[in-house]
N, CA, C and O atoms as CSV, one atom per row, in Angstrom:
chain,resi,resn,atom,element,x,y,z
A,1,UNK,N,N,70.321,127.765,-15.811
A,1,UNK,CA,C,71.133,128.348,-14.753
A,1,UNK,C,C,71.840,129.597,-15.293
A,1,UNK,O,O,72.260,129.697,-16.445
A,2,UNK,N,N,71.928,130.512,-14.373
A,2,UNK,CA,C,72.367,132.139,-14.944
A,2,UNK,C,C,73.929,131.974,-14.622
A,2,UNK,O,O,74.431,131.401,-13.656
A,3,UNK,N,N,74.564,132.628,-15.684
A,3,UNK,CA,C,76.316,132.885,-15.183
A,3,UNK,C,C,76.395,134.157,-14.170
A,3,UNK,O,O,76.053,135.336,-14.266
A,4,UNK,N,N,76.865,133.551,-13.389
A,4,UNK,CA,C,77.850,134.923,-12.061
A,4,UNK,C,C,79.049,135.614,-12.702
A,4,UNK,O,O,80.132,135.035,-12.621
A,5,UNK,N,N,78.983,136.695,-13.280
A,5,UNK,CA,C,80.252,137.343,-13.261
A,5,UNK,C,C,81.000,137.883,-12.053
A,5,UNK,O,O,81.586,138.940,-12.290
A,6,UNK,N,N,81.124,137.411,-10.804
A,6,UNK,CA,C,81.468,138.625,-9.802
A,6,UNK,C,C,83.126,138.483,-10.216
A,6,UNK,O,O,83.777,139.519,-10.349
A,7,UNK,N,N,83.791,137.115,-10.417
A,7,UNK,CA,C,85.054,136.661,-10.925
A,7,UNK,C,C,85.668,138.053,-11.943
A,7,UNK,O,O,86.483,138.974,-11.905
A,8,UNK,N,N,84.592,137.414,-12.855
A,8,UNK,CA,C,85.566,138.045,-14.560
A,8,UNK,C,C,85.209,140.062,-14.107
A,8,UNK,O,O,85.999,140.987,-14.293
A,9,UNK,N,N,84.095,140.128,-13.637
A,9,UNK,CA,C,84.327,141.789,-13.240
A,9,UNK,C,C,84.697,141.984,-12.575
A,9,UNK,O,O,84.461,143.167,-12.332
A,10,UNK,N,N,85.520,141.404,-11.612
A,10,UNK,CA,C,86.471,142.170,-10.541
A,10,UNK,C,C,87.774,142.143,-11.361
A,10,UNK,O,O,88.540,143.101,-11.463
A,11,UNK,N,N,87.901,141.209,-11.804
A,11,UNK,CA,C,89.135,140.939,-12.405
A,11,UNK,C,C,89.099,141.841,-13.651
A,11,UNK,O,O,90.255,142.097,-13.989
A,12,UNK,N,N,88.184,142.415,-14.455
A,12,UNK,CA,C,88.205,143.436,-15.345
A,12,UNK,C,C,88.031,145.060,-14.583
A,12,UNK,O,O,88.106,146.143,-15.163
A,13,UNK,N,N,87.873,144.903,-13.663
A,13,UNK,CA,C,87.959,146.223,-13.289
A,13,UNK,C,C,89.419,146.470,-12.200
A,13,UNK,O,O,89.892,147.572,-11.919
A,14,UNK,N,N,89.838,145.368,-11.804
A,14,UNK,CA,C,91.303,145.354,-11.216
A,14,UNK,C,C,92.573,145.898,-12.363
A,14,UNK,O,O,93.525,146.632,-12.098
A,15,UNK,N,N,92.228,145.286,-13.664
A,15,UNK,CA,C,93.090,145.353,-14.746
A,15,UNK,C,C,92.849,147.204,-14.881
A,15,UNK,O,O,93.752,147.944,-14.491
A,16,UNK,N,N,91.936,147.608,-15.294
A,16,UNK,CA,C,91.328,148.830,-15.529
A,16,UNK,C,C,92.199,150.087,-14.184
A,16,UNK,O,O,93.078,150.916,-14.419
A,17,UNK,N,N,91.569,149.790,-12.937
A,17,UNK,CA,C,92.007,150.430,-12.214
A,17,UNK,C,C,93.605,150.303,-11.588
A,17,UNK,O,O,94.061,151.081,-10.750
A,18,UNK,N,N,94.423,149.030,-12.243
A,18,UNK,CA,C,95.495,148.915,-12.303
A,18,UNK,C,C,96.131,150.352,-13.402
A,18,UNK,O,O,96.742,151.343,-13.004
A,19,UNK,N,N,95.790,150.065,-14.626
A,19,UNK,CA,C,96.442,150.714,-15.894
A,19,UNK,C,C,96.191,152.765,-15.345
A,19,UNK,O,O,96.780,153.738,-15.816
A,20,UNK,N,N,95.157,152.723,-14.282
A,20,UNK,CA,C,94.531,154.026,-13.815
A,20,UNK,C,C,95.573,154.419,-12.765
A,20,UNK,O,O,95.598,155.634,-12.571
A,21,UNK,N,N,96.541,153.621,-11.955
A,21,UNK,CA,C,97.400,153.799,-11.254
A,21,UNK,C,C,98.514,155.002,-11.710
A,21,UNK,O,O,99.458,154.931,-12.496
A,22,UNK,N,N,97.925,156.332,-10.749
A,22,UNK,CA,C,98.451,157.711,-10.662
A,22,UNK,C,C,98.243,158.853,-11.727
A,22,UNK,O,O,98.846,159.832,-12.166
A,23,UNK,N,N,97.040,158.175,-11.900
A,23,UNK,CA,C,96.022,159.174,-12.220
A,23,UNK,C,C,95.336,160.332,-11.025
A,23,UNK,O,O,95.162,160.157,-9.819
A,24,UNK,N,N,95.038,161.550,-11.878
A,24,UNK,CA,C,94.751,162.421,-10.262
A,24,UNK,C,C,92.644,162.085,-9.962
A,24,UNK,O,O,91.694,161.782,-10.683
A,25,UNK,N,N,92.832,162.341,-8.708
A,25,UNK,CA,C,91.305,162.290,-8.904
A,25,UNK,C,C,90.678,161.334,-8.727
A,25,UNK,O,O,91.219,160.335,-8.253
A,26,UNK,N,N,89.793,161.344,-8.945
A,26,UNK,CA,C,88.821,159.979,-9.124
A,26,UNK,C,C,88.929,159.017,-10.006
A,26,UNK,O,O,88.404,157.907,-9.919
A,27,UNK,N,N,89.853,159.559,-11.185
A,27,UNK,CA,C,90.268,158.786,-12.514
A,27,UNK,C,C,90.930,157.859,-12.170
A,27,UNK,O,O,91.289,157.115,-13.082
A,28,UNK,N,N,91.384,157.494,-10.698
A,28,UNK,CA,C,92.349,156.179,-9.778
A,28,UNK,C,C,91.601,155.645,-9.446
A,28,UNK,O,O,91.711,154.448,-9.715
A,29,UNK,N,N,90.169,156.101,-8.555
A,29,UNK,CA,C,89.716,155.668,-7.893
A,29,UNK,C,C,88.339,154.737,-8.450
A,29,UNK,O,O,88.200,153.531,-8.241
A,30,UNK,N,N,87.579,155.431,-9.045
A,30,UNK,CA,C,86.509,155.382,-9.574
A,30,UNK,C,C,86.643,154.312,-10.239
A,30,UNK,O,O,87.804,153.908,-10.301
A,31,UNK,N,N,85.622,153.509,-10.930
A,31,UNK,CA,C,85.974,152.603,-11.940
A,31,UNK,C,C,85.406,153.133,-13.373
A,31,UNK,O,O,86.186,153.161,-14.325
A,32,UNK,N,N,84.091,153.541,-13.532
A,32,UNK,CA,C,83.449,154.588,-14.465
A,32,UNK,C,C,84.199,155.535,-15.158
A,32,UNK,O,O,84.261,155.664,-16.381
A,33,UNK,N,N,84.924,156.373,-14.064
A,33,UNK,CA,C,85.927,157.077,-14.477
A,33,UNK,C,C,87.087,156.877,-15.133
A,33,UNK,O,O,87.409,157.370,-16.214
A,34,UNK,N,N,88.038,155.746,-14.089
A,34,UNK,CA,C,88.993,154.847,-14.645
A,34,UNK,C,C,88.636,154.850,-16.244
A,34,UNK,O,O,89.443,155.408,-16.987
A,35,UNK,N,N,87.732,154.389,-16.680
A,35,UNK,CA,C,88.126,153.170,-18.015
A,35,UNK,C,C,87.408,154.233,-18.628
A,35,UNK,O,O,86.769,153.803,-19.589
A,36,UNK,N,N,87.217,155.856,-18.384
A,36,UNK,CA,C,87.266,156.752,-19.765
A,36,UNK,C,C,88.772,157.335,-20.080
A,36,UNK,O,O,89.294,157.747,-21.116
A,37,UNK,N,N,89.349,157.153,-18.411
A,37,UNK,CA,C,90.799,157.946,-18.376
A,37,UNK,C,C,91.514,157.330,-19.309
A,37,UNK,O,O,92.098,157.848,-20.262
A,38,UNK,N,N,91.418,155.532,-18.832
A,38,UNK,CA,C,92.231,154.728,-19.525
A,38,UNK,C,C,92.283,154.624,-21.611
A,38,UNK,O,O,93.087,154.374,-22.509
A,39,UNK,N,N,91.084,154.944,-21.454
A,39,UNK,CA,C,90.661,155.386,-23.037
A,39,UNK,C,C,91.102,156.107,-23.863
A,39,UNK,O,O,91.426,155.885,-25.029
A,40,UNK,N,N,91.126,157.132,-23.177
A,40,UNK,CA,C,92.376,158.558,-23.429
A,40,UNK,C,C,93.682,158.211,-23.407
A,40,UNK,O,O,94.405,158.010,-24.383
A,41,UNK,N,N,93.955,158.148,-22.279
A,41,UNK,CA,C,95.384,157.512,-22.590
A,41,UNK,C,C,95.904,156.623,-23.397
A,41,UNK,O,O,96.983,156.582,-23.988
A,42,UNK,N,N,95.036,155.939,-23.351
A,42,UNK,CA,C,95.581,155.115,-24.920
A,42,UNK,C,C,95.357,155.890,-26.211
A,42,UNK,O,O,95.955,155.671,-27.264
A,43,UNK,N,N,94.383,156.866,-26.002
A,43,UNK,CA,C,94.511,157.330,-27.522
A,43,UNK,C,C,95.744,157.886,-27.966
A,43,UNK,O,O,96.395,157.628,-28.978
A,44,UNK,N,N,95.984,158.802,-26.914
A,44,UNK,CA,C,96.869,160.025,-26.498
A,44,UNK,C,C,98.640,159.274,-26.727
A,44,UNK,O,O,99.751,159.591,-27.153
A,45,UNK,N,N,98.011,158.275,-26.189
A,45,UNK,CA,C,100.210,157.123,-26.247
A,45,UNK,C,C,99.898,156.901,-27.730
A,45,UNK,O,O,100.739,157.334,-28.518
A,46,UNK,N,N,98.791,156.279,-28.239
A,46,UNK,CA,C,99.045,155.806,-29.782
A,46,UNK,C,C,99.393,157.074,-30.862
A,46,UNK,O,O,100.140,156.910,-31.826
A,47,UNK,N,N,98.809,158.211,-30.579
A,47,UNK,CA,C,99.094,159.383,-31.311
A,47,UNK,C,C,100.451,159.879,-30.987
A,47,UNK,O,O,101.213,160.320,-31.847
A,48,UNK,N,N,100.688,159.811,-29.938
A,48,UNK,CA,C,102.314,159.960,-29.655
A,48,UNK,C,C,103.522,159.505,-30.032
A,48,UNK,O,O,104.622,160.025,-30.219
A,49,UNK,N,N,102.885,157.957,-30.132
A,49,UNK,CA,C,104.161,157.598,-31.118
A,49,UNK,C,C,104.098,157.694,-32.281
A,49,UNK,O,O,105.065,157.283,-32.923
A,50,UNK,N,N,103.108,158.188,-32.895
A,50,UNK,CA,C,103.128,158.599,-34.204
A,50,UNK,C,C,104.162,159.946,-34.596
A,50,UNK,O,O,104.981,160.178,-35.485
A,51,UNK,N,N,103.606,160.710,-33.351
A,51,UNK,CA,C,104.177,161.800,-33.404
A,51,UNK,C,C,105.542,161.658,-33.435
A,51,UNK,O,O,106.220,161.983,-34.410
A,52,UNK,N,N,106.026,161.139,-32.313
A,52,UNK,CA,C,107.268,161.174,-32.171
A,52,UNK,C,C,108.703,160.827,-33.274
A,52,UNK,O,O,109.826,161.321,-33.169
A,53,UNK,N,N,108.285,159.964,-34.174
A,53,UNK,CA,C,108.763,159.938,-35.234
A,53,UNK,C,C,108.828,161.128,-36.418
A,53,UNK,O,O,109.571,161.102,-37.399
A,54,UNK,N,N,107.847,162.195,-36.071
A,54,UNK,CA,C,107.654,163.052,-36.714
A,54,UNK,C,C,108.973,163.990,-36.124
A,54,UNK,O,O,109.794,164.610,-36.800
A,55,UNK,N,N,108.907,163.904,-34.984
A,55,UNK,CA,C,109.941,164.850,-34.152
A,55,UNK,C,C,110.944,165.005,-34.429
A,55,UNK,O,O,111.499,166.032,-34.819
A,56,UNK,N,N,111.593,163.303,-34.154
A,56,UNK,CA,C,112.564,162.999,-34.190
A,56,UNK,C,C,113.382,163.494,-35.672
A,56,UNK,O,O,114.443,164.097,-35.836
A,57,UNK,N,N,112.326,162.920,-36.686
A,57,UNK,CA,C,112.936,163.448,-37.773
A,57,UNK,C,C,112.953,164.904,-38.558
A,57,UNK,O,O,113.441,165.094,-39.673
A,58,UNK,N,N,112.205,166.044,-37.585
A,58,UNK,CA,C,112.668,166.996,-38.125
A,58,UNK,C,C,113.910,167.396,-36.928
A,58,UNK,O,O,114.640,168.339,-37.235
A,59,UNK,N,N,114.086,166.918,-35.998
A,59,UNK,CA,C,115.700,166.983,-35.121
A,59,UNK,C,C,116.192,167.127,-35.731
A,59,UNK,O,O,116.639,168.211,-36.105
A,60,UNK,N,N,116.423,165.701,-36.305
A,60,UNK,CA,C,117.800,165.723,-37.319
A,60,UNK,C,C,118.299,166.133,-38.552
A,60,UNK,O,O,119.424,166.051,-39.045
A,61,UNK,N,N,116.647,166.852,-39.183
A,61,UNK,CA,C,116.963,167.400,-40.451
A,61,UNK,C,C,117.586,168.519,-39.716
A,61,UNK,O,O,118.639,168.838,-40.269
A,62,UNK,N,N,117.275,169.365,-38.479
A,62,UNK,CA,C,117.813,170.640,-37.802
A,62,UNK,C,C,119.501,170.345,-37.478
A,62,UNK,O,O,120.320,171.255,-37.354
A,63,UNK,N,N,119.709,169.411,-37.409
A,63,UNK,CA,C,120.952,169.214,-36.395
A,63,UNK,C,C,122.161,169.033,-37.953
A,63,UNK,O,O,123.264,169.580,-37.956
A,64,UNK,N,N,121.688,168.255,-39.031
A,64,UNK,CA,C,122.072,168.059,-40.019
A,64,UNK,C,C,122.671,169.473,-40.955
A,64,UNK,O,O,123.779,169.731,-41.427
A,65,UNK,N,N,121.479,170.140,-40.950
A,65,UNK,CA,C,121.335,171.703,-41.343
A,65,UNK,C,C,122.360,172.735,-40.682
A,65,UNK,O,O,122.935,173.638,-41.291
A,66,UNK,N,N,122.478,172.445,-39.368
A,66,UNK,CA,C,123.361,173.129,-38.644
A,66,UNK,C,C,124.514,173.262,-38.791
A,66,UNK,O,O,125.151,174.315,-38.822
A,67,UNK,N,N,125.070,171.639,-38.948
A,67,UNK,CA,C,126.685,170.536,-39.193
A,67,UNK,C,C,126.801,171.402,-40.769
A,67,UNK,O,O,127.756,172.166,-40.912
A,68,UNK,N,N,125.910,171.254,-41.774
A,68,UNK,CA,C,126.141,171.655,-42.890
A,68,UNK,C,C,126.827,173.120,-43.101
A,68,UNK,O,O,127.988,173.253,-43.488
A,69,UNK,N,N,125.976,174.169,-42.802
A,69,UNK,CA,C,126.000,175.357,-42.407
A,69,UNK,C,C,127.735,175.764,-41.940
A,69,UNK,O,O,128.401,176.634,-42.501
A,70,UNK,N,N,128.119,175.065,-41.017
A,70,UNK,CA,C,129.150,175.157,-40.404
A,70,UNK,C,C,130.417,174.729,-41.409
A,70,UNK,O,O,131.543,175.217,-41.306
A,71,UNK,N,N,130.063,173.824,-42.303
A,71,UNK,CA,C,131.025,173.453,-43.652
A,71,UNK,C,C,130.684,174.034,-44.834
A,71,UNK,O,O,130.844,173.395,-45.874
A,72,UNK,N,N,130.087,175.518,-44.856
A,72,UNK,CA,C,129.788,176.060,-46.084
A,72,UNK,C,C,128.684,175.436,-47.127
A,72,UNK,O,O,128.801,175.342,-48.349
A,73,UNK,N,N,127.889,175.150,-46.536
A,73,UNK,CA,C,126.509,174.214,-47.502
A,73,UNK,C,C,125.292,174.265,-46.813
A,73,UNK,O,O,125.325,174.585,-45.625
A,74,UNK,N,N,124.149,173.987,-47.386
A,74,UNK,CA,C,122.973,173.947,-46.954
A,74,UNK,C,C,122.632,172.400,-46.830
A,74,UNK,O,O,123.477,171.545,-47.094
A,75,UNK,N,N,121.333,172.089,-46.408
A,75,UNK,CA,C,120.647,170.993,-45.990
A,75,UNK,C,C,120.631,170.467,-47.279
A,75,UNK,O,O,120.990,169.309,-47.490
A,76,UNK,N,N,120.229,171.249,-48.202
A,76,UNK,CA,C,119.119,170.317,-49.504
A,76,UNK,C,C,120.610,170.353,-50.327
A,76,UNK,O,O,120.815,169.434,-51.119
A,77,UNK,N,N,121.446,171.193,-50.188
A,77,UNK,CA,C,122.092,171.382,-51.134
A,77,UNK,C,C,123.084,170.083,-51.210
A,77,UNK,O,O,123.550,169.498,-52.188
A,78,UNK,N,N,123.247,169.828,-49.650
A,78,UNK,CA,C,124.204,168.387,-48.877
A,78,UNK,C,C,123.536,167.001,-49.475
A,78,UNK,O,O,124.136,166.002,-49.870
A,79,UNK,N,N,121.804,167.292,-49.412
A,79,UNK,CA,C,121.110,165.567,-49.368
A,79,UNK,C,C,121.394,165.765,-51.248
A,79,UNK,O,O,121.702,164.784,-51.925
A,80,UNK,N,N,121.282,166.695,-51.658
A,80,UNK,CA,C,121.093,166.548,-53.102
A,80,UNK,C,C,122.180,166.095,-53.601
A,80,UNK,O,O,122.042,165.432,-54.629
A,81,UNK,N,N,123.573,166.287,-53.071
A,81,UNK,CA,C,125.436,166.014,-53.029
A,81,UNK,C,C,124.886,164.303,-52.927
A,81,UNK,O,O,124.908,163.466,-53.830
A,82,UNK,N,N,124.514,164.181,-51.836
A,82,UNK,CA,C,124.561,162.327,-51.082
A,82,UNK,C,C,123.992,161.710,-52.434
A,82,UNK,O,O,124.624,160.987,-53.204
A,83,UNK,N,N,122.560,162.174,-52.584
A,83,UNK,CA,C,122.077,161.365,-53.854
A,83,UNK,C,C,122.983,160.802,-55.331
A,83,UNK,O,O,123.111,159.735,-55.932
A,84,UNK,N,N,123.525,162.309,-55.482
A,84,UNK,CA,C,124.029,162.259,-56.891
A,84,UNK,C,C,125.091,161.193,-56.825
A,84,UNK,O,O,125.347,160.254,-57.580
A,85,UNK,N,N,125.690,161.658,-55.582
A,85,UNK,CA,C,126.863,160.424,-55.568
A,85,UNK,C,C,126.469,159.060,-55.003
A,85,UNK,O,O,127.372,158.350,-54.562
A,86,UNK,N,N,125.370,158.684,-54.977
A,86,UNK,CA,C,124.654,157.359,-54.516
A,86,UNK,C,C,125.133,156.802,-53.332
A,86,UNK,O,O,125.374,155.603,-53.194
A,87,UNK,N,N,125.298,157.813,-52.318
A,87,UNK,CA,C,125.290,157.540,-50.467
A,87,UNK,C,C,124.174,157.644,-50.277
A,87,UNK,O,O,123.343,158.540,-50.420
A,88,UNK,N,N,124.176,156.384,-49.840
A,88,UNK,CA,C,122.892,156.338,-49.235
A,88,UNK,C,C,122.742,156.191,-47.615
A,88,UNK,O,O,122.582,155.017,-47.280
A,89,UNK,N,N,122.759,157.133,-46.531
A,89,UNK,CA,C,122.885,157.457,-45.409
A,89,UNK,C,C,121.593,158.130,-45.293
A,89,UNK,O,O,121.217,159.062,-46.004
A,90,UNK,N,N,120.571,157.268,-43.789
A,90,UNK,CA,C,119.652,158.019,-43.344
A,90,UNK,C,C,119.850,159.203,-42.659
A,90,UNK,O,O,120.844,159.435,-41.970
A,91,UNK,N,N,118.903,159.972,-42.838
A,91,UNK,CA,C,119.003,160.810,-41.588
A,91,UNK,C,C,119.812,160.851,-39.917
A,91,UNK,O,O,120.439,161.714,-39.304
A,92,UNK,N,N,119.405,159.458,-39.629
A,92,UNK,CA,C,119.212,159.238,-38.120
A,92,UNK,C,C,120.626,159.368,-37.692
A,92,UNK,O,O,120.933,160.008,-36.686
A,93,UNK,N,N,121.748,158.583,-38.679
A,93,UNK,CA,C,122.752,157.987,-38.898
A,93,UNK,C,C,123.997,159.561,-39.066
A,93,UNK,O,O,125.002,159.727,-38.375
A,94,UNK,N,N,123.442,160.592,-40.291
A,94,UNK,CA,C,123.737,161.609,-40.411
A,94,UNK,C,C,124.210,162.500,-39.502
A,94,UNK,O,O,125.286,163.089,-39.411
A,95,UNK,N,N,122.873,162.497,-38.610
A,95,UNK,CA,C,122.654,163.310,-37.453
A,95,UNK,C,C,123.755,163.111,-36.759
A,95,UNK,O,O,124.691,163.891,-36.576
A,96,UNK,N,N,123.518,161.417,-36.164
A,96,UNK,CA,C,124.425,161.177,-35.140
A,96,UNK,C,C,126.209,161.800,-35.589
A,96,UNK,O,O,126.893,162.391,-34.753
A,97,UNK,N,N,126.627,161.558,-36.804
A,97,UNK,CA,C,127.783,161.639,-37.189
A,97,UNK,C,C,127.952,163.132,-36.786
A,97,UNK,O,O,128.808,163.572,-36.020
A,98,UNK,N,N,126.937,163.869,-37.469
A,98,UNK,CA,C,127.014,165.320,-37.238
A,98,UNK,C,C,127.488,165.873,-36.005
A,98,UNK,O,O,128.301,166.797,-35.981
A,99,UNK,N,N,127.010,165.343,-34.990
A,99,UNK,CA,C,126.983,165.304,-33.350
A,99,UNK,C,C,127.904,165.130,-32.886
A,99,UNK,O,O,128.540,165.872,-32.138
A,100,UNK,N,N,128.197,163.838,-33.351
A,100,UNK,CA,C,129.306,163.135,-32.067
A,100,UNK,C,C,130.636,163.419,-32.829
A,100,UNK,O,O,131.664,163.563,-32.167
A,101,UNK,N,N,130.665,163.499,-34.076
A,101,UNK,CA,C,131.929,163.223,-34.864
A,101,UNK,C,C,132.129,164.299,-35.982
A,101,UNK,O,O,132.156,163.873,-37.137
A,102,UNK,N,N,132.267,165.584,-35.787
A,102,UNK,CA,C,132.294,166.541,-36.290
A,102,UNK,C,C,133.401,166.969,-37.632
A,102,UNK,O,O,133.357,167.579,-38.700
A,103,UNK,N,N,134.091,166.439,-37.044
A,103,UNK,CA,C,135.008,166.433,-38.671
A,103,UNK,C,C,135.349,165.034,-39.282
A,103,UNK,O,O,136.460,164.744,-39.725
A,104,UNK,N,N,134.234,164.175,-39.254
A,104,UNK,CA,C,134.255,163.270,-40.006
A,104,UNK,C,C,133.145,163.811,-40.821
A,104,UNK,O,O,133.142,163.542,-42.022
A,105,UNK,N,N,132.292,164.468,-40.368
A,105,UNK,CA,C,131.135,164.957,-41.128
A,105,UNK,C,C,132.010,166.217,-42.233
A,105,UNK,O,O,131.600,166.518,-43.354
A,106,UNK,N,N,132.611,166.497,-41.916
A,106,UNK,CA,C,133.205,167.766,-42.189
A,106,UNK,C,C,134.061,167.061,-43.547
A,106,UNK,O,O,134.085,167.576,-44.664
A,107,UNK,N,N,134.629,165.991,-43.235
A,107,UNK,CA,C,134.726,164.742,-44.496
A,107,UNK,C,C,133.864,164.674,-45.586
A,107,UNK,O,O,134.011,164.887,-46.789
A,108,UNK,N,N,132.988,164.349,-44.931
A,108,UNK,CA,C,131.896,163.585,-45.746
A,108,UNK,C,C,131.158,164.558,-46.656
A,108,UNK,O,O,130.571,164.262,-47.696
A,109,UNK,N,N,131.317,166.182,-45.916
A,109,UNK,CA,C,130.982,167.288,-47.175
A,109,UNK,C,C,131.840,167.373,-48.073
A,109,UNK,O,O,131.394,167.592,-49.200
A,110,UNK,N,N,133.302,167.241,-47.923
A,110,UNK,CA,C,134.053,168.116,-49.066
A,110,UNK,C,C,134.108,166.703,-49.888
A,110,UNK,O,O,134.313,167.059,-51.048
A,111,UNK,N,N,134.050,165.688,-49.869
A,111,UNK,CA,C,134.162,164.273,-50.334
A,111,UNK,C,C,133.092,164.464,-51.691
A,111,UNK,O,O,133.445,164.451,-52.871
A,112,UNK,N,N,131.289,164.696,-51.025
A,112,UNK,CA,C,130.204,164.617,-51.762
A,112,UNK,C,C,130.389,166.100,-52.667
A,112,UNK,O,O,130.421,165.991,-53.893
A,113,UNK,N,N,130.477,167.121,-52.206
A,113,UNK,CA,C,130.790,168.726,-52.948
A,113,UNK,C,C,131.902,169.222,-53.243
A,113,UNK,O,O,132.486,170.261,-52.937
A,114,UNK,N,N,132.217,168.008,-54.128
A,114,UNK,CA,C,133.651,168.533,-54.689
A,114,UNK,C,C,133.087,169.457,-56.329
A,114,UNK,O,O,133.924,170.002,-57.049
């Protein structure tokens, strides 16, 4: 006796043309189409968040650089200060201080570059 897929392929092409929802074109409609769009897009989101970490962290080396600048110091000259004196503060953390809390950062230079 032969297996019927009409079940498991509707139901694989519902999933498909679900994930295709507002796509332009036929890439919604189509199913052929659908599941090359959908292909892409997944490549395209997985490379993205790769990326995005890339982003993020030259932000904050920029935003860091800036805060520095503004207290008489450079970027490398600041992370090279943090090291020697064994602070150990990420970036992310930096940034934010830089940002939101401006003369605590403004602290935290004359503290490390004395």
């Amino acid at each position: 006796m032969r297996v019927k897929r009409a079940v498991t392929g509707a139901k694989k092409k519902r999933a498909i043309l679900k994930q295709a929802k507002g796509f332009r074109g036929q890439s919604s409609i189509s199913f052929r189409i659908a599941r090359q769009a959908v292909m892409k897009a997944g490549m395209y989101a997985y490379i993205g968040r790769r990326l995005k970490k890339r982003d993020m962290r030259s932000l904050w080396i920029a935003r860091i650089n800036a805060a520095c600048r503004m207290n008489d110091t450079t970027y490398s000259r600041f992370m090279d200060a943090l090291k020697k004196a064994n602070i150990t503060i990420d970036r992310k953390v930096l940034a934010e201080i830089a940002y939101d809390a401006p003369e605590n950062f403004a602290m935290l230079v004359k503290q490390v570059t004395k």
